[in-house]
N, C-alpha and C positions, 0 to 999 in steps of 0.2 A: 644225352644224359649229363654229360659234364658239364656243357652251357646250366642248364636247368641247376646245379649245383653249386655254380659261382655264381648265377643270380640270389639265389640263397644266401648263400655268402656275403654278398653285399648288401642283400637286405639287412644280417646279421649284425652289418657292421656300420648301417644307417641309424638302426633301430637299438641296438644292445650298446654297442661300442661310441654312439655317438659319435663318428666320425665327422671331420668337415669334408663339406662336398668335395674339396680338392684332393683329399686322400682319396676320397672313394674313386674318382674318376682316374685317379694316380694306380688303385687296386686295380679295377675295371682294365685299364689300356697294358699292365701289364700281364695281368691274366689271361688276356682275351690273346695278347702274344704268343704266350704259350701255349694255347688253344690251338693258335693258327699251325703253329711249329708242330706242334703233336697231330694233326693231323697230316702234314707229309711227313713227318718223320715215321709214324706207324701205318702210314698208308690207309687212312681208314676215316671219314667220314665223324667229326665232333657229336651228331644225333646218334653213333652208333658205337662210341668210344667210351668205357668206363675208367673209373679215376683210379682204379690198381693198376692201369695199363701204363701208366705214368710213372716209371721208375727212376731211382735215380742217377741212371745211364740215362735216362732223356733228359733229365734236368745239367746233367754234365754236359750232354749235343747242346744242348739251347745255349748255354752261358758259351761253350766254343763258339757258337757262331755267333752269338753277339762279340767276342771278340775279334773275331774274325773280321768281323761287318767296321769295326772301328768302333766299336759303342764302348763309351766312356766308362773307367773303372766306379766313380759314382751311378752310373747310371745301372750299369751289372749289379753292382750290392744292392738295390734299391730294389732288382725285378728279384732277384733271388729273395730278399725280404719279404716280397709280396707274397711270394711261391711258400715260403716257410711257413708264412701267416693262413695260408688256405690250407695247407699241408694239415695243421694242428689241427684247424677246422674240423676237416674230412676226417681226421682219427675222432678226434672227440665226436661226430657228428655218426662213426662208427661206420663212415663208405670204406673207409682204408683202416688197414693194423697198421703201419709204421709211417711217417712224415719220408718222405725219399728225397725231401730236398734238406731234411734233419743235418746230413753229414754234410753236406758239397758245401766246402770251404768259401765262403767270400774273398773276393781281390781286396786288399789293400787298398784303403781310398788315401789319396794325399791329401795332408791338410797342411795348409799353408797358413804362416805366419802373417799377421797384420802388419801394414804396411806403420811405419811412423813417422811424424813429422821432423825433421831438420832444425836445429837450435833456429835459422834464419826464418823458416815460413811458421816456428810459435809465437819468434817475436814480433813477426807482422802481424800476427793475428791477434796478442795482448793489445799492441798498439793501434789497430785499427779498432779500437773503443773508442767512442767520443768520449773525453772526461770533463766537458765542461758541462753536462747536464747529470741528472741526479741519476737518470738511466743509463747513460754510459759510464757512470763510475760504477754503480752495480755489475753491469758488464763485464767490464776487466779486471773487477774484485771477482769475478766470477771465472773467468778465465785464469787469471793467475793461483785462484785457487786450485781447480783443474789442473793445471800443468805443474805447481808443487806440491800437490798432495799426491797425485795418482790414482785419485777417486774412482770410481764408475761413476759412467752418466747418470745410474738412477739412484746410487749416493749421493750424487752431488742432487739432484733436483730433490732425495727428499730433504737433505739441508734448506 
């Protein structure tokens, strides 16, 4: 029953949502996860499991054992996102009253600062412009623009 549900689902979000293939296959492997997890976690067979059996006591086990297992805080918010997005589904689609993975908190992903270059490797890189031809003076007009403005690259290219 639940398999037959998330393929639904993914038709939903080929067909309505427009998805690119790599979300859906991204929806698909995490779903299919918690599929797997719900059925030893409720001892019971996917073709014989309905989607209210799915609480969100089992969505709190699953994200434990994914931490457990080492799986990446990116990687946790990303399967719990999946889970929240079928969740909605299933209520609006009217198999389930409430989302059970509505409440369970996501981990904190880190986000890391961009790395930047060193006064030494901008000024190698102005300088490795050729300036004797008309395209590498473009270049390092280009470059130094870049480095004293503070542009975006797609500022700077629509310049």
């Amino acid at each position: 029953m639940i398999r037959d549900l998330l393929k639904q689902f993914l038709d939903y979000l080929r067909l309505n949502r427009n998805v690119s293939p790599h979300t859906l296959r991204a929806y698909d492997s995490d779903l299919s996860q918690y599929i797997e997890f719900l059925t030893k976690h409720l001892a019971k067979p996917a073709s014989a499991m309905e989607p209210r059996e799915a609480d969100s006591q089992a969505v709190r086990a699953f994200i434990e054992g994914m931490h457990k297992r080492g799986v990446s805080r990116a990687s946790v918010a990303r399967r719990l996102s999946s889970l929240r997005a079928f969740g909605r589904w299933l209520v609006r689609e009217g198999h389930i009253e409430s989302d059970p993975a509505a409440l369970v908190g996501a981990p904190k992903v880190e986000q890391k600062l961009p790395t930047h270059l060193d006064m030494k490797e901008v000024v190698g890189m102005i300088e490795s412009a050729d300036t004797s031809t008309p395209l590498g003076r473009r270049d390092r007009a280009i470059l130094e623009l870049f480095y004293a403005s503070g542009l975006r690259l797609s500022e700077l290219v629509g310049l």
